[in-house]
TIRONU-796421 format. One record per atom (N, C-alpha, C, O): residue in one letter; x, z, y. Coordinates in pm, whole numbers, plus 32768, in hexadecimal, padded with zeros to 4 digits. Example, Ala and Ser with C-alpha at 12.3 -4.5 7.8 and 13.67 -1.06 7.14 Angstrom:
! TIRONU-796421
A8527830C7DC7
A84CE830C7E3E
A8528830C7EB6
A8590834E7EB4
S850582C47F1F
S855782CA7F96
S850A83138003
S853D83248072
//
This chain:
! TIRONU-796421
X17041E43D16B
X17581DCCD163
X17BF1DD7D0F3
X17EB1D82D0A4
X17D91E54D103
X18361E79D061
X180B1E2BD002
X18591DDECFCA
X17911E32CFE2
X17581E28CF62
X17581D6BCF58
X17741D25CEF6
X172E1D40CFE7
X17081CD6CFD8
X179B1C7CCF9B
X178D1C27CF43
X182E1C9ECFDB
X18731C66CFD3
X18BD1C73CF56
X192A1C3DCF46
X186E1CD1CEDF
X18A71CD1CE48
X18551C71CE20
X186B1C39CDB4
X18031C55CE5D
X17921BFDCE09
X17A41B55CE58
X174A1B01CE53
X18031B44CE8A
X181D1AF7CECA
X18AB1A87CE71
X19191A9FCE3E
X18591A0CCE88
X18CD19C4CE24
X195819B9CE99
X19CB19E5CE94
X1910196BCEFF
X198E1954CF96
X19EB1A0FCF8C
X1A5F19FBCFB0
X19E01A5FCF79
X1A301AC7CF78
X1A851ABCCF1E
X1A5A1ACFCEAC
X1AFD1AA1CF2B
X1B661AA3CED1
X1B8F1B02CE7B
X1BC51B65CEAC
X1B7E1AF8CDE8
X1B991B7CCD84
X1BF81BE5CDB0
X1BDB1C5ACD96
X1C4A1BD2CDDE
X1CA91C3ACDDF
X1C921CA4CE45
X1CC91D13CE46
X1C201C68CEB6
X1BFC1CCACEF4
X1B8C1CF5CEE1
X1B541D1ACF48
X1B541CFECE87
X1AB11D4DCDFF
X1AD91DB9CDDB
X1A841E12CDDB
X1B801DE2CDA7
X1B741E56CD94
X1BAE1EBBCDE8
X1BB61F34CDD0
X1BD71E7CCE50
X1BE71EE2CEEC
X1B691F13CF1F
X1B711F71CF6E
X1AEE1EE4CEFF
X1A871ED5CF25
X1A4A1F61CEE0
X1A231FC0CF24
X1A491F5FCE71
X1A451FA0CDDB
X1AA92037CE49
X1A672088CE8A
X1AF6203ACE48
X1B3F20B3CE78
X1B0A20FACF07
X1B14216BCF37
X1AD4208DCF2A
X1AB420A5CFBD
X1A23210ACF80
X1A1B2177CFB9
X19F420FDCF53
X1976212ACF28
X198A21DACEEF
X19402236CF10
X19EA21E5CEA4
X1A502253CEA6
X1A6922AACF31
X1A3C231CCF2D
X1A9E2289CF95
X1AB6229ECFF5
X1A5922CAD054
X1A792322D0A4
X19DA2290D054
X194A2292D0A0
X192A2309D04E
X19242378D082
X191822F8CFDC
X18D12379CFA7
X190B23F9CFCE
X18C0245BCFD3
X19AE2409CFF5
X19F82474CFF6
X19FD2480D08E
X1A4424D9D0BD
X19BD2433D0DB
X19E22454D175
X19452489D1A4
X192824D1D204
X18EA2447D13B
X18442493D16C
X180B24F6D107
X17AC253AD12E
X18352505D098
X180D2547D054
X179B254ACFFF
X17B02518CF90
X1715257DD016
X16A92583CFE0
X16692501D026
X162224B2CFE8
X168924F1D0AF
X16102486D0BD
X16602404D096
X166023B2D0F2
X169523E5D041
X16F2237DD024
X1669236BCF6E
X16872310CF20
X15F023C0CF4A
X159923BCCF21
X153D2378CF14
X14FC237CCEAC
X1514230FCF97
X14E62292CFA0
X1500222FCF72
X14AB21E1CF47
X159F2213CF6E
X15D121A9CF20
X15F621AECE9E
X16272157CE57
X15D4222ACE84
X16042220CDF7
X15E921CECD6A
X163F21ADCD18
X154921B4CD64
X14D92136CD10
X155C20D0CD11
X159220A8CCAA
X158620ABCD9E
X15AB2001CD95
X160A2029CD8E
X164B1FC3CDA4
X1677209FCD78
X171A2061CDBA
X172520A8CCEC
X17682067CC9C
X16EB2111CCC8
X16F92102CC52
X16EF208CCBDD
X1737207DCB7B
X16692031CC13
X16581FBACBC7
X16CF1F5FCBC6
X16FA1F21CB65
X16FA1F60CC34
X17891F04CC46
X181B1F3FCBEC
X18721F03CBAC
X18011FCFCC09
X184D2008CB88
X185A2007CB14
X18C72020CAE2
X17E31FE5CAC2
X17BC1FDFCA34
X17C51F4CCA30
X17D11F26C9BB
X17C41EF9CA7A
X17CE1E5DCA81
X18721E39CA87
X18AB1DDFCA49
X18A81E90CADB
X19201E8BCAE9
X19771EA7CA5C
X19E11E6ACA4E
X194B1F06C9F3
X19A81F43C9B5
X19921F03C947
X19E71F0AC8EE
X19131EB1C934
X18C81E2EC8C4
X193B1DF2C8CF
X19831DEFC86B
X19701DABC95C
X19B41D4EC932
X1A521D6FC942
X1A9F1D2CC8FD
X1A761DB3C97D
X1AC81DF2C931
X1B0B1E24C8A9
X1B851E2EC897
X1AB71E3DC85A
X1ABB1E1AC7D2
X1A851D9FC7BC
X1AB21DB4C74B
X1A6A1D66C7B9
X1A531CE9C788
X1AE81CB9C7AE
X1B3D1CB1C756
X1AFE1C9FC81A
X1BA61C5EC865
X1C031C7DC7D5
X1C411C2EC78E
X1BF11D21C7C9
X1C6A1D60C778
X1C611D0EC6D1
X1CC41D02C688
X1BDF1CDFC6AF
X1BC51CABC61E
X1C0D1C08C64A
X1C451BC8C5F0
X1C071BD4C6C6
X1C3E1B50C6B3
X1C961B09C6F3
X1C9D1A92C710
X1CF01B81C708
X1D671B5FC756
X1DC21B40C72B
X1E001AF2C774
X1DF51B5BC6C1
X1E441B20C64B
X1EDC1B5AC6B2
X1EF51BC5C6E9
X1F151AF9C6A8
X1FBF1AE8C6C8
X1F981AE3C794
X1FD01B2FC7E3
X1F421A89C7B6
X1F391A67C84E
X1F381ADFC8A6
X1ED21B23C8A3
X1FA01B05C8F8
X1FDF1B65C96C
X1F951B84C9C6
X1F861BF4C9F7
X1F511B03C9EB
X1F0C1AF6CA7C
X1E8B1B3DCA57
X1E501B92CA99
X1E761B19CA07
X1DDD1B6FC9A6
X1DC91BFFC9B1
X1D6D1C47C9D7
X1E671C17C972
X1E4C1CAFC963
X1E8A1D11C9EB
X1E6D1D89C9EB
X1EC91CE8CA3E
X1ECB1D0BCACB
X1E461CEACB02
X1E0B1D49CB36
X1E131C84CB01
X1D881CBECB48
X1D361D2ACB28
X1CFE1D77CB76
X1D331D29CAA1
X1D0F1D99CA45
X1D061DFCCA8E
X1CA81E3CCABD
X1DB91E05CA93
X1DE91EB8CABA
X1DB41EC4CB47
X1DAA1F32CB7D
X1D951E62CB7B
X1D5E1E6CCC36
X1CC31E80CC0D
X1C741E90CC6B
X1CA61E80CBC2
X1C181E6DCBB4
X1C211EFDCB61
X1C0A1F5CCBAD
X1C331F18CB07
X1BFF1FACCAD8
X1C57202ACB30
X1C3920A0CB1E
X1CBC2007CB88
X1CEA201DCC03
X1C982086CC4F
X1C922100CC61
X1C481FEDCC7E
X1BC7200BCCF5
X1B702057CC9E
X1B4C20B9CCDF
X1B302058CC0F
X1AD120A4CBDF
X1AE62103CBD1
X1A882152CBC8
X1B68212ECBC7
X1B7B21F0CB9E
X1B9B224CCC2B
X1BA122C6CC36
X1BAE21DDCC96
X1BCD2213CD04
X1B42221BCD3E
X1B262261CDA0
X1AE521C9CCF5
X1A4921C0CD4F
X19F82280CCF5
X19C422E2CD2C
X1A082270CCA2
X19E722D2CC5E
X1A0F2346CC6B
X19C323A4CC88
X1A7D2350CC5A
X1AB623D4CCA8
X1A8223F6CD56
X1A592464CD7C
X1A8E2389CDA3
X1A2723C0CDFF
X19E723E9CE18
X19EC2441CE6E
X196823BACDD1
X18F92407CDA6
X190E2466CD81
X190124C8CDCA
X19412473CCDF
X1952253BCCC3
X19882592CD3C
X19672607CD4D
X19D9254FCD8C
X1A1625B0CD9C
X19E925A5CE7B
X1A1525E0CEDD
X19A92562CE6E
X195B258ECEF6
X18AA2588CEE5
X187425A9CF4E
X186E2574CEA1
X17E125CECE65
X17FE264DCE73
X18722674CE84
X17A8268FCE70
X178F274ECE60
X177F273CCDB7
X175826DECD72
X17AD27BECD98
X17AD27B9CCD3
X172627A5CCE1
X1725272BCCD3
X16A327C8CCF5
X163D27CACCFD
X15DA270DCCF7
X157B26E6CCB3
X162426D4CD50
X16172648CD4F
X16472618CCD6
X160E25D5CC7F
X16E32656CCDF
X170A25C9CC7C
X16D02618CBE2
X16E725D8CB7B
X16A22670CBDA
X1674269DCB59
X15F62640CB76
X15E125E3CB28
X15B02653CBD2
X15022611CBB0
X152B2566CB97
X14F72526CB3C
X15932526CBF8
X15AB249CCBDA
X160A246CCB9E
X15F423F8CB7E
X16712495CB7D
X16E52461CB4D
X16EF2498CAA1
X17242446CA57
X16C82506CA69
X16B3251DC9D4
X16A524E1C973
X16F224E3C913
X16122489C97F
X15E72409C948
X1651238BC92D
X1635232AC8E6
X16E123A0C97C
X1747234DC982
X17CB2362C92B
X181F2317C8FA
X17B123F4C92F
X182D240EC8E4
X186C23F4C838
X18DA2404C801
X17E823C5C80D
X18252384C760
X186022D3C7BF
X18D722C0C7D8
X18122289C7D9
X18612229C810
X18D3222EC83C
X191521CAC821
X19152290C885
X193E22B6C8E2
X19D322B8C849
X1A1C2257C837
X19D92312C80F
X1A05234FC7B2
X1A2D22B3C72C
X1A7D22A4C6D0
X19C72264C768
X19FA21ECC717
X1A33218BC73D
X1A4B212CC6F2
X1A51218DC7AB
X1A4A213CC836
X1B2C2165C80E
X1B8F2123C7ED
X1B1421C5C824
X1BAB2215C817
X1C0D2201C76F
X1C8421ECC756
X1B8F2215C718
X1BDD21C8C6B7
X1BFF213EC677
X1C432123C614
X1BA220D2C6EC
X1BC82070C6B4
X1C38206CC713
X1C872017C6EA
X1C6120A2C780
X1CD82077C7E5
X1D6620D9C767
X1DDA20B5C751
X1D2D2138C73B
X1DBD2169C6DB
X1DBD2106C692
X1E2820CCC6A6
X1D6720BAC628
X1D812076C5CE
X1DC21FBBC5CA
X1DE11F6CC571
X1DBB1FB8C676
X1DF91F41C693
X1EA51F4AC6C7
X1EDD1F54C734
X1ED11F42C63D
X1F8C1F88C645
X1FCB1EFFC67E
X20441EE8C67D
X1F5C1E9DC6B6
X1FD21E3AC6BD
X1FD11E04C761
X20281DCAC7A2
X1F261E3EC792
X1F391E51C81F
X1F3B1EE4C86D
X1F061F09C8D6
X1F921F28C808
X1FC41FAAC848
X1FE81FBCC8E8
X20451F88C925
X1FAD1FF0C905
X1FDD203EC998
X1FE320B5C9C8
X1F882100C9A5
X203D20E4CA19
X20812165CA0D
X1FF921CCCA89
X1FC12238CA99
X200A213ACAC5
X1F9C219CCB5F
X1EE52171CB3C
X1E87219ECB7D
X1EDA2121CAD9
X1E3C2130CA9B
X1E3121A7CA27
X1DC321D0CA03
X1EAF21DDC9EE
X1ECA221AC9A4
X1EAB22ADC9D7
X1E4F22EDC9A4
X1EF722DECA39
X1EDF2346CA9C
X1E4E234ECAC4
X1DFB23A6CAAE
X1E4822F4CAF8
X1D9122DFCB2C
X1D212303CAA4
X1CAE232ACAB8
X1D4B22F2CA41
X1CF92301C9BD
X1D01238DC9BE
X1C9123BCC9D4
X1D5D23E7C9AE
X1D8F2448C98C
X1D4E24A4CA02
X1D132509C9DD
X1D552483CAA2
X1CF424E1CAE6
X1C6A24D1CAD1
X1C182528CAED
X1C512468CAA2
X1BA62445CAB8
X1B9124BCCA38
X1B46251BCA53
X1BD024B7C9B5
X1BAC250EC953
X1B9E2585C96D
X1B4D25C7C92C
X1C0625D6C9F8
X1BE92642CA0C
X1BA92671CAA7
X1BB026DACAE8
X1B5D25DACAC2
X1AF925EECB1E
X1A5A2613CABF
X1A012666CAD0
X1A7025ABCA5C
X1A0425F0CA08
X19D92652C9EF
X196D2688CA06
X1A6D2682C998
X1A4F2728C949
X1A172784C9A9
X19CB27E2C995
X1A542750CA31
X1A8827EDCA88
X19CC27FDCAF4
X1994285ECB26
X19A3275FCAEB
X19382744CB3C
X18A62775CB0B
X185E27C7CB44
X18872729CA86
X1838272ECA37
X184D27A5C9CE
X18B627D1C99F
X17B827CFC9B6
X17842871C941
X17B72808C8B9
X17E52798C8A2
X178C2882C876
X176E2835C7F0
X17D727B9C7AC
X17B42778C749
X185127A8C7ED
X186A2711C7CA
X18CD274AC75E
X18DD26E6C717
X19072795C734
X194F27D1C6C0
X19302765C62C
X1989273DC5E2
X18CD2751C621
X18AC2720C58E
X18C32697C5A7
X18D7265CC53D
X18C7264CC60C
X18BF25ABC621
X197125BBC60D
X19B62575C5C3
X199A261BC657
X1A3D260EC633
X1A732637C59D
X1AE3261FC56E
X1A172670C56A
X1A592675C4D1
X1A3825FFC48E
X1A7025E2C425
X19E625BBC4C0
X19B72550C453
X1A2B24C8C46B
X1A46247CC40D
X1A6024BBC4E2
X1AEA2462C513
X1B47248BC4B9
X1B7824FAC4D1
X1B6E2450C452
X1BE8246DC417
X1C832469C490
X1CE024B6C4A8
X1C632405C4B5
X1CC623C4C532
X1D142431C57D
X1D8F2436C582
X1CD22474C5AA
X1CD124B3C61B
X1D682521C628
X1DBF251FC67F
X1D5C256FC5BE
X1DE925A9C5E7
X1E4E2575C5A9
X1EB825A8C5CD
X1E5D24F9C532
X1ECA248FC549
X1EDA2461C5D8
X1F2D249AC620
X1EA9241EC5F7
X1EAE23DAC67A
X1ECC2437C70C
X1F0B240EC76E
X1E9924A4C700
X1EDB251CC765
X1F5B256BC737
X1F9225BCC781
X1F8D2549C6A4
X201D2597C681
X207F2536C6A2
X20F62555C69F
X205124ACC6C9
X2078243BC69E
X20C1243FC73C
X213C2437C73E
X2067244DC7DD
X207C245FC824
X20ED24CBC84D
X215B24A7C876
X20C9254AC83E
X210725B6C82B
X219F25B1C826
X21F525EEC866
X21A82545C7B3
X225D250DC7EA
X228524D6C828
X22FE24C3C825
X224024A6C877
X22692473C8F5
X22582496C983
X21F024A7C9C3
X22EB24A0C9AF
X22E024EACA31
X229D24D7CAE0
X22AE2515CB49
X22462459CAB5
X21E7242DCB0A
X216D244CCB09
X21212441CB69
X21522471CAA2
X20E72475CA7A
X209E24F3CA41
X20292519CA44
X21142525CA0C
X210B25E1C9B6
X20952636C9F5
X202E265AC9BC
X20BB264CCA74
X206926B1CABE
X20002695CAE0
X1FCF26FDCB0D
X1FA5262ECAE8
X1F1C25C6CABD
X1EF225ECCA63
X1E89262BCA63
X1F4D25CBC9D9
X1F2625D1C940
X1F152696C909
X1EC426D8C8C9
X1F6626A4C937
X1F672761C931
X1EEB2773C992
X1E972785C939
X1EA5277BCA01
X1E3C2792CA43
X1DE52782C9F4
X1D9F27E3C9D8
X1DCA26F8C9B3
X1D4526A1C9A5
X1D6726F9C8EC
X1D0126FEC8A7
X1DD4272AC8B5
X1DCE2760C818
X1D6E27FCC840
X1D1A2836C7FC
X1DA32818C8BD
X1D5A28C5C8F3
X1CB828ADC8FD
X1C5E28F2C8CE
X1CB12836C94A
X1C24285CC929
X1BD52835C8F0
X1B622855C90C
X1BF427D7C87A
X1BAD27B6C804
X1BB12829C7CB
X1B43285DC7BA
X1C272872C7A0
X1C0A2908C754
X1BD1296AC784
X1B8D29B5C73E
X1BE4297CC822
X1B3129BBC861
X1AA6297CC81E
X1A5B29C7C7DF
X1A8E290CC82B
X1A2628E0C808
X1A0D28EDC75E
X19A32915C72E
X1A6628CEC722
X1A7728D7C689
X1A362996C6B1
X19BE29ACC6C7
X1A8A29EDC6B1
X1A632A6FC6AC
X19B52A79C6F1
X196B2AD9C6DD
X19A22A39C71D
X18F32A06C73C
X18D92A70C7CD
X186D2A70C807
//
């Protein structure tokens, strides 16, 4: 019914990306068998983060736009991190890998939108990066190729909400960087 009610016009937007989080949550309370859903609740993810950027290219000056935004890539980094981080490394290496350049772009178009900045999608960016490194083999070279990445985590770093996120998620990109 999750699924049905993102795909549902009568469901009111603002509760699509609670929905989106909730999916986060399922994965981290079952773990591996949260594996079944993964085909569809990922498709909704990659659908989700389409328009999400898209929102961010045509939001111009409008508020209401880019607060949904932030509720909406919100729910996607909180859905994702679920996954990494209630999968077995083993899972989310066989399913979630294939995700991580998206994943990785997904994060820099949210740095590169300075004008619907947010402090707690900001944070959420910053663990998902070091749900990556710390989850997934091999991902060292996808993080060198992000110019972004440790601007945007030094960037955090000064701030005292956020620092100890941004310092975690800098540790284990340089695990992963060290391969």
């Amino acid at each position: 019914t999750l699924l049905t009610n993102l795909q549902s016009q009568d469901v009111h937007r603002n509760i699509k990306p609670q929905i989106l989080s909730a999916f986060g949550d399922i994965a981290l309370a079952i773990g591996d068998r949260f594996e079944k859903y993964l085909q569809h609740v990922v498709a909704m993810l990659q659908s989700a983060m389409t328009l999400s950027v898209q929102q961010q290219q045509q939001q111009g000056a409008d508020e209401d736009v880019a607060d949904y935004n932030n509720l909406l890539r919100h729910g996607i980094l909180e859905a994702w991190a679920g996954m990494f981080n209630g999968l077995s490394k083993e899972r989310a290496e066989q399913y979630l890998k294939p995700f991580a350049p998206p994943l990785l772009d997904f994060v820099e178009a949210i740095y590169a939108d300075k004008a619907g900045q947010d402090d707690g999608v900001w944070k959420a960016s910053a663990a998902l990066l070091g749900d990556v490194a710390s989850t997934l083999s091999a991902v060292g070279v996808l993080f060198q190729q992000k110019q972004y990445v440790q601007p945007f985590l030094q960037q955090l770093a000064q701030d005292s909400t956020t620092a100890d996120t941004a310092n975690w998620a800098s540790q284990m990109i340089q695990k992963a960087l060290r391969g």
